[in-house]
C-alpha positions in Angstrom: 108.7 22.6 136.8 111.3 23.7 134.0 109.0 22.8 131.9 106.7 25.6 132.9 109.1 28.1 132.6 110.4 27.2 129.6 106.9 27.8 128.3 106.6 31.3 130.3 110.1 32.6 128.8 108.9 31.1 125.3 105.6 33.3 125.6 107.6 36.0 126.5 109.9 36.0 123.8 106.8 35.2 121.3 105.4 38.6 122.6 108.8 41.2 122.2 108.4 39.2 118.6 105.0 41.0 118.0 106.0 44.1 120.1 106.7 47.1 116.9 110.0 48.5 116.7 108.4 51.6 116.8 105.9 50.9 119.6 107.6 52.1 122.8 106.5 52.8 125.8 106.2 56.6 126.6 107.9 55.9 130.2 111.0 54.2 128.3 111.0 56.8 125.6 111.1 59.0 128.0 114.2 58.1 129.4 115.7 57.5 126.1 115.0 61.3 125.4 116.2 62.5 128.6 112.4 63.9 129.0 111.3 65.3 132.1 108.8 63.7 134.3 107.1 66.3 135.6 103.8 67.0 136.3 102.5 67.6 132.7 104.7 64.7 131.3 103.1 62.3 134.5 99.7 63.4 133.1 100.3 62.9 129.4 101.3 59.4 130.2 98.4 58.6 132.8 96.2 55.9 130.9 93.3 57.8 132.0 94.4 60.5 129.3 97.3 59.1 127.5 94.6 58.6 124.3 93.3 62.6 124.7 97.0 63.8 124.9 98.5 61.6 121.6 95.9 63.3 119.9 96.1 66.9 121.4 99.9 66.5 120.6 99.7 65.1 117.1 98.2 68.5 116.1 100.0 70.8 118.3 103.8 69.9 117.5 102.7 69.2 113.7 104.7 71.7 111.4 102.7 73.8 109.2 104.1 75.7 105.8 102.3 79.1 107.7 104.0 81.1 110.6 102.7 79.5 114.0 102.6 82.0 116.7 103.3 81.4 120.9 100.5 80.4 122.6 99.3 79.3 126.1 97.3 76.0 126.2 95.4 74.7 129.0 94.7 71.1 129.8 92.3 69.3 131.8 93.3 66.3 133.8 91.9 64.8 137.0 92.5 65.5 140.9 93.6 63.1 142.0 96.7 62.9 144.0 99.9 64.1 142.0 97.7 64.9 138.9 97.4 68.1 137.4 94.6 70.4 138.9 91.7 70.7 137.4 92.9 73.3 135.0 96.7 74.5 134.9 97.8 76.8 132.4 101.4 75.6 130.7 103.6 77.6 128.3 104.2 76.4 124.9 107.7 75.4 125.2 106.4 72.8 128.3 103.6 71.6 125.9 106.2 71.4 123.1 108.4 68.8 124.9 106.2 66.9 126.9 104.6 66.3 123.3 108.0 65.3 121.8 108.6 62.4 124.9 105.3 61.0 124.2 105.2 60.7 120.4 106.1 57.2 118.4 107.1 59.6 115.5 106.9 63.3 114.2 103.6 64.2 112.5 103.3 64.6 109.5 103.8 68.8 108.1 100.0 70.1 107.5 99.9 72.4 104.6 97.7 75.9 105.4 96.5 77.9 102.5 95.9 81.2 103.1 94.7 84.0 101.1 96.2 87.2 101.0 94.0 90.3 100.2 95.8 93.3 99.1 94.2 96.9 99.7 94.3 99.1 96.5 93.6 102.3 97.4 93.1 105.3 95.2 93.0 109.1 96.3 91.7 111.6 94.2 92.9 114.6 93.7 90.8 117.3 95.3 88.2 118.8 92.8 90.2 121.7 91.4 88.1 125.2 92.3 89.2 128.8 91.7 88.0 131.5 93.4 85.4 133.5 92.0 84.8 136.1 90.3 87.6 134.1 87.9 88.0 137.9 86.1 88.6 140.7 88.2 87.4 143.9 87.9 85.4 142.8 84.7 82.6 145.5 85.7 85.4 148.1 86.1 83.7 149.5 89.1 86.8 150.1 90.7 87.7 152.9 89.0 90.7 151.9 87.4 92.1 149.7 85.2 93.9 147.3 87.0 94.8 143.9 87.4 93.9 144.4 83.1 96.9 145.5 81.2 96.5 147.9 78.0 98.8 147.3 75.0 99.1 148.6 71.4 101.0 145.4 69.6 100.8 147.7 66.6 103.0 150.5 67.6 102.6 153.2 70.4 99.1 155.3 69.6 99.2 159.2 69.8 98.2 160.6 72.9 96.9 164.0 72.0 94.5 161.9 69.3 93.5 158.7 70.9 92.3 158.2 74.6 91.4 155.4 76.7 90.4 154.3 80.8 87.6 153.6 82.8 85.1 156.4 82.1 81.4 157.0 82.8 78.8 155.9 81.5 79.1 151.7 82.1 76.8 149.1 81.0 72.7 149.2 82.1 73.6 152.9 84.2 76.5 151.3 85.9 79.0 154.0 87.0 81.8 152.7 84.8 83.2 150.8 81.7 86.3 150.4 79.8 86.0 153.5 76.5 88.7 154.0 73.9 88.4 156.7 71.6 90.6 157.3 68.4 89.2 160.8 67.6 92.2 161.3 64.7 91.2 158.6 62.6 93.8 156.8 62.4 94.7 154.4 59.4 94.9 150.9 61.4 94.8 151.0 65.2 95.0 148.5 67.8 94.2 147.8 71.6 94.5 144.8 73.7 93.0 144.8 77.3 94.3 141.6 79.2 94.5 140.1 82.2 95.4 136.4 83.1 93.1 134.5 84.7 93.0 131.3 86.8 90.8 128.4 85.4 91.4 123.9 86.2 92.9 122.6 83.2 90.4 120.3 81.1 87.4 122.5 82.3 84.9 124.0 79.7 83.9 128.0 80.4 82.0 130.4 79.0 83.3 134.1 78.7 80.3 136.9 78.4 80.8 140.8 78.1 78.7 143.8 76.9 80.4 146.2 74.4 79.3 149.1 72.3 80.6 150.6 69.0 80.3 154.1 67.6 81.5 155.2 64.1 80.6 158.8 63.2 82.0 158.4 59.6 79.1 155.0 59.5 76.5 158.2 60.5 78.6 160.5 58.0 77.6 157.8 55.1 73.9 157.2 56.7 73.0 161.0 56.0 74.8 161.4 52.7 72.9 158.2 51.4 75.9 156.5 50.9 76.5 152.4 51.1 79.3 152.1 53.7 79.9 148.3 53.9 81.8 145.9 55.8 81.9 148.5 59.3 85.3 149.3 60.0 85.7 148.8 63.5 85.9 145.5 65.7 85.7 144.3 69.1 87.0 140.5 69.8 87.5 138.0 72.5 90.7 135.6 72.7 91.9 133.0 75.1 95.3 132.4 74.5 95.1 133.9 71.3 92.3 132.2 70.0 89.5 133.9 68.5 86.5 132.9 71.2 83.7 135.8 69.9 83.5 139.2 69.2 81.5 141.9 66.8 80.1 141.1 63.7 80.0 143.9 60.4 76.2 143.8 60.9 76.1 145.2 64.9 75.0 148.6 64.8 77.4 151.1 65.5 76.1 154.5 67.4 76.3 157.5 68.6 73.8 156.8 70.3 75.5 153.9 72.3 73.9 150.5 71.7 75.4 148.3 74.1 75.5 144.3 72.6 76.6 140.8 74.1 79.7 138.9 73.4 79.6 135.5 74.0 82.3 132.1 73.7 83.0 129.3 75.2 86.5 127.7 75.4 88.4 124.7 77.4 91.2 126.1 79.5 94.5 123.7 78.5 96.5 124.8 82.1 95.6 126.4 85.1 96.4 129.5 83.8 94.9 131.6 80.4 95.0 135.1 79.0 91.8 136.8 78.4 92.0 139.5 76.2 89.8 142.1 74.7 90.8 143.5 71.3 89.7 146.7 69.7 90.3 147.8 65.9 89.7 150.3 63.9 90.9 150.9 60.4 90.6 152.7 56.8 90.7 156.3 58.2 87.8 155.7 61.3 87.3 157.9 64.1 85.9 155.6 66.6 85.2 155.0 70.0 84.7 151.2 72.0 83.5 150.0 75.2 83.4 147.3 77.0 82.0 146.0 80.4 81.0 143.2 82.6 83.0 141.1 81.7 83.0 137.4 83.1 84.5 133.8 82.7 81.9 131.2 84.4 82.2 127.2 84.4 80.5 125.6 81.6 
């Protein structure tokens, strides 16, 4: 008889030898971790879904490198007596530790790439626009002068000898146009009509206008049969002081009134640019100029 249970305690010893440190039972660990038996731990440990668990937990404790977030997991156990119901919803701090009691060891961290996509966005600028017509008043069919400005950059002119406004007759038997008149021949004269206009920087325009000369001492030479060259008297576009277009010593030059075109283009540097309109006379001329419709359009 002590025979035989010298053999039983010998095969019990033989199997603690081949038992794994690590190998505990999940009821013993459990009490070794102060775990709580309650009715998720129970059905971790059930043999019936001890397998299914280890694995569930394995993943759901294992640390990652990303941010985790709180969730609510459901598990499905069996109905029988003291078992979960068939599906009972536990928070994540339950699941947590009833994965920590049942675990030989922590899992090993899973590394999560993700990719981060960053949003470039780009706003435009709204298309710059002016409002139209870009020069006002360029028909003079107000009746006056303004918003253009009149200037003599050459010294005040004589009233009683030169004259100038909006006066009948305008362009193609329009009511009005711009007229100077320097009746006392003076030796140089000068006039600037101006006005500053709004254009977007960078843009391309074209400026148009209709404009007429008359030179009576040009007719003086005609009848005498005398050679009168260059013609005396100018009309000329600027932008910002630079030459865009104007008359040319071979446009006729009336009485009678022959209306001709002026045209230029120029690129506007700023939203802002200063149309002007010279007239000049020199070498003893009594003249007379007008001008009328004139325009700035987009390129």
């Amino acid at each position: 008889m002590c025979a035989i249970i010298s053999l039983i305690a010998l095969a019990g010893l033989f199997q603690q030898a081949l038992t794994a440190p690590n190998e505990v039972p999940a009821e013993k660990r459990a009490l070794q971790n102060n775990c709580n038996r309650d009715n998720l731990f129970r059905s971790f440990i059930d043999p019936r879904y001890s397998s299914s668990a280890s694995a569930f937990c394995s993943t759901y404790i294992r640390p990652t490198v990303t941010a985790t977030k709180t969730t609510t997991t459901t598990v499905t156990a069996g109905n029988k007596k003291r078992d979960l119901s068939a599906t009972t919803a536990f928070p994540a701090s339950r699941l947590s530790s009833a994965c920590s009691c049942i675990l030989t060891a922590a899992p090993s961290p899973t590394t999560v790439a993700t990719t981060k996509v960053a949003t470039v966005t780009v706003t435009k600028s709204s298309a710059c626009s002016v409002a139209t017509p870009i020069v006002k008043n360029g028909d003079f069919e107000s009746g006056s002068v303004a918003p253009w400005t009149v200037s003599f950059p050459y010294g005040d002119y004589l009233p009683q000898y030169f004259s100038y406004g909006v006066k009948n007759p305008g362009f193609g038997g329009s009511k009005y146009a711009f007229i100077a008149n320097d009746q006392n021949a003076n030796s140089y004269v000068e006039l600037d009509l101006d006005q500053s206009v709004t254009v977007c920087p960078g843009a391309k325009y074209n400026i148009a206008a209709k404009f007429y000369l008359t030179d009576p001492g040009d007719q003086s030479s005609k009848k005498n049969k005398r050679q009168f060259t260059p013609k005396m008297v100018y009309v000329n576009a600027y932008v910002d002081d630079v030459r865009i277009g104007g008359s040319i010593p071979s446009d006729p030059a009336g009485p009678p009134i022959v209306w001709r075109s002026l045209t230029g283009t120029f690129t506007a540097t700023s939203n802002q640019a200063r149309l002007k309109i010279t007239f000049v006379a020199t070498d003893f001329l009594g003249v007379e100029w007008g001008v009328d419709n004139v325009v700035v359009t987009p390129a």
